[in-house]
Residue frames relative to the residue before (quaternion, step in Angstrom):
aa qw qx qy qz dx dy dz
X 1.0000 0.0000 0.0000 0.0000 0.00 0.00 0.00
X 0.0581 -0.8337 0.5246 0.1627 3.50 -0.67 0.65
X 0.2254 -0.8264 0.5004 0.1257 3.32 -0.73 0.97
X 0.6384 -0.6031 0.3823 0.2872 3.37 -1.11 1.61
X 0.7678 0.2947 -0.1620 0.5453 3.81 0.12 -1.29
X 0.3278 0.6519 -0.6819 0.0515 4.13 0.00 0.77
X 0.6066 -0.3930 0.4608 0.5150 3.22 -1.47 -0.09
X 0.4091 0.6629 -0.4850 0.3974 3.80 0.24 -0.80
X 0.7524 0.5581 -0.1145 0.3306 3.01 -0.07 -2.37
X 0.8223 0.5073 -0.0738 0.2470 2.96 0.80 -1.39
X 0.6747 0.3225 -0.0334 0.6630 3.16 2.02 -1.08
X 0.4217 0.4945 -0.5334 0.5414 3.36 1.61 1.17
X 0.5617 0.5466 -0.3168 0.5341 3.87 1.22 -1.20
X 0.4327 0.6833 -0.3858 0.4440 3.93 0.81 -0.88
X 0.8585 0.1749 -0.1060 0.4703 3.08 -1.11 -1.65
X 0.8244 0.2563 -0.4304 0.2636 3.65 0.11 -0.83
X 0.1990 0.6767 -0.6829 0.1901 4.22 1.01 0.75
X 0.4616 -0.3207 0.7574 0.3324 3.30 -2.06 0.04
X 0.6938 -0.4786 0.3788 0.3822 3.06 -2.04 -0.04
X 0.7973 0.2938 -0.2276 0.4755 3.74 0.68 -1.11
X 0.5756 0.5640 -0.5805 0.1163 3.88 0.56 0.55
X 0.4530 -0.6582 0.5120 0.3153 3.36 -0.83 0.05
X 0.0253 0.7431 -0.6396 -0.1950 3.47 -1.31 0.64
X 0.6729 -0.5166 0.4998 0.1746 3.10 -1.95 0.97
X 0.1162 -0.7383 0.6336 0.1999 3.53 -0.79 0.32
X 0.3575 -0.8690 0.2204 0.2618 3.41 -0.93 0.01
X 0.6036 -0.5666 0.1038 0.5513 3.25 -1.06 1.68
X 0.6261 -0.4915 0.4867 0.3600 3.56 -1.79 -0.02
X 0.3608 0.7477 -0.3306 0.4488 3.47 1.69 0.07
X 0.7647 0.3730 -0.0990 0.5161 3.27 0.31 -1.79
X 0.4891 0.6848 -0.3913 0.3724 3.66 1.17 -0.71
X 0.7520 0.3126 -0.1644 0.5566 3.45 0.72 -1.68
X 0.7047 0.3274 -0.4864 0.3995 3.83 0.23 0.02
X 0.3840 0.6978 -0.3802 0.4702 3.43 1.01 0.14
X 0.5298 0.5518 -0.0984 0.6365 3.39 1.02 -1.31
X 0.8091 0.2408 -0.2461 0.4763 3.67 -0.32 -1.35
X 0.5558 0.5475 -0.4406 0.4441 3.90 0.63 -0.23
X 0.8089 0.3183 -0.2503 0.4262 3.40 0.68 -0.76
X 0.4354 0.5516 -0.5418 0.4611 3.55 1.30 0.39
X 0.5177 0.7887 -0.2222 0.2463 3.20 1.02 -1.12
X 0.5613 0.6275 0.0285 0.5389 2.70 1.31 -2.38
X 0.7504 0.2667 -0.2586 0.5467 3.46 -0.02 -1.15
X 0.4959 0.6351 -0.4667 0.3647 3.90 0.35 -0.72
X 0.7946 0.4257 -0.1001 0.4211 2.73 0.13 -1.97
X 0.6315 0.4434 -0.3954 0.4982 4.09 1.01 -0.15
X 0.5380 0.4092 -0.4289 0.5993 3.79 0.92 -0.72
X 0.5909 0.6752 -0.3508 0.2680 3.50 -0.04 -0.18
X 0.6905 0.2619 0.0654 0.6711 3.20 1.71 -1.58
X 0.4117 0.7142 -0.4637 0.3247 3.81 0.84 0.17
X 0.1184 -0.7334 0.6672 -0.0542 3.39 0.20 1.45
X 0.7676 0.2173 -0.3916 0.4584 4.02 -0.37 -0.07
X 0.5157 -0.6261 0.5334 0.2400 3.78 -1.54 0.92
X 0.7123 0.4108 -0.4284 0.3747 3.51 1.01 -0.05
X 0.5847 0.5887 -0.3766 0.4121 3.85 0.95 0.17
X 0.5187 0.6554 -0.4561 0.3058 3.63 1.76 -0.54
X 0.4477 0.7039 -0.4433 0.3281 3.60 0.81 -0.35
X 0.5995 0.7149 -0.1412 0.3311 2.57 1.02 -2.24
X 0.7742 0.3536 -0.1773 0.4941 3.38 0.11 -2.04
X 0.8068 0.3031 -0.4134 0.2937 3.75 -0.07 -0.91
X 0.7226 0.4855 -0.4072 0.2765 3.55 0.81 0.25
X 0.6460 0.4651 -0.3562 0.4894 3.02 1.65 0.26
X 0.5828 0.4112 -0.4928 0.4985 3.17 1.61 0.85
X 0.4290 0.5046 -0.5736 0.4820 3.67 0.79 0.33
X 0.8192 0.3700 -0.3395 0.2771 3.40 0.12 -1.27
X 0.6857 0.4488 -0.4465 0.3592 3.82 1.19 -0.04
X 0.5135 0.5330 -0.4639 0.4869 3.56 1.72 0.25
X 0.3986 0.5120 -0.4530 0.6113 3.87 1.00 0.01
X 0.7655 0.2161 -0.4025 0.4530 3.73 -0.69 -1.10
X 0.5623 0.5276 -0.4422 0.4582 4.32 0.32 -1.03
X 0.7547 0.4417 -0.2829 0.3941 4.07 0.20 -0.82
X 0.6935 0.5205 -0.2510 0.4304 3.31 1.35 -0.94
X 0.2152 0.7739 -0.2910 0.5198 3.14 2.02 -1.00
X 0.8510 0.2498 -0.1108 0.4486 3.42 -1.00 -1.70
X 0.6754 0.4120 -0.4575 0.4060 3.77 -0.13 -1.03
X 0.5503 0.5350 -0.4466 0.4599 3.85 0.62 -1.01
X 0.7043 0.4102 -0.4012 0.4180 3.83 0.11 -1.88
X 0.5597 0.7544 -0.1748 0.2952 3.58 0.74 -1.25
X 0.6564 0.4083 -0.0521 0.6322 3.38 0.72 -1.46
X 0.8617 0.2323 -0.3304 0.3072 3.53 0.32 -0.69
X 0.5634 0.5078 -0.4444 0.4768 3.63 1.39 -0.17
X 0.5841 0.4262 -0.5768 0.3800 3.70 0.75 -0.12
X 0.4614 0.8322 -0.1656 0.2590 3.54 1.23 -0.42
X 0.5571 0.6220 0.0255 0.5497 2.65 1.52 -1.38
C-alpha cells in the first residue's frame, strides 16, 4: 500500500523545493482518512490470509493501524478543544 503523506514522500518534496515554493502539509482531515484506509487495508488482508503462519502477522498490524487511527483523533480532538 502506498501511502500519499510518508515521511519518505515528504523529505523527497523537501530537498528538491526551489527557494520560494511552498509546501503544504496535510490537512488533519486527510491525516485520519489516511489512517482509516489503512485499517481498511489491514482488514481487508486478515480477511484473505490463507496460510496460519501470517495470522499473527495480520492482526497486529491491524491493531496497530486502529492504535495509529485513535491516536490520529485524540491529537485532532485535543487540539480543537484547544483552540
Amino acid at each position: 500500500m502506498s501511502c500519499r503523506f510518508s515521511l519518505l514522500n515528504f523529505i523527497c518534496r523537501f530537498f528538491w523545493l526551489k527557494k520560494d515554493d511552498k509546501v503544504s502539509l496535510p490537512s488533519d482531515q486527510e491525516i485520519l482518512d489516511e489512517a482509516r484506509n489503512e485499517i481498511v487495508y489491514a482488514y481487508n488482508i486478515l480477511s484473505n490470509i490463507d496460510d496460519p503462519d501470517m495470522l499473527d502477522w495480520a492482526i497486529f498490524n491491524l491493531r496497530a493501524a486502529e492504535e495509529k487511527y485513535n491516536f490520529i483523533l485524540r491529537r485532532i480532538k485535543r487540539n480543537t478543544y484547544e483552540s
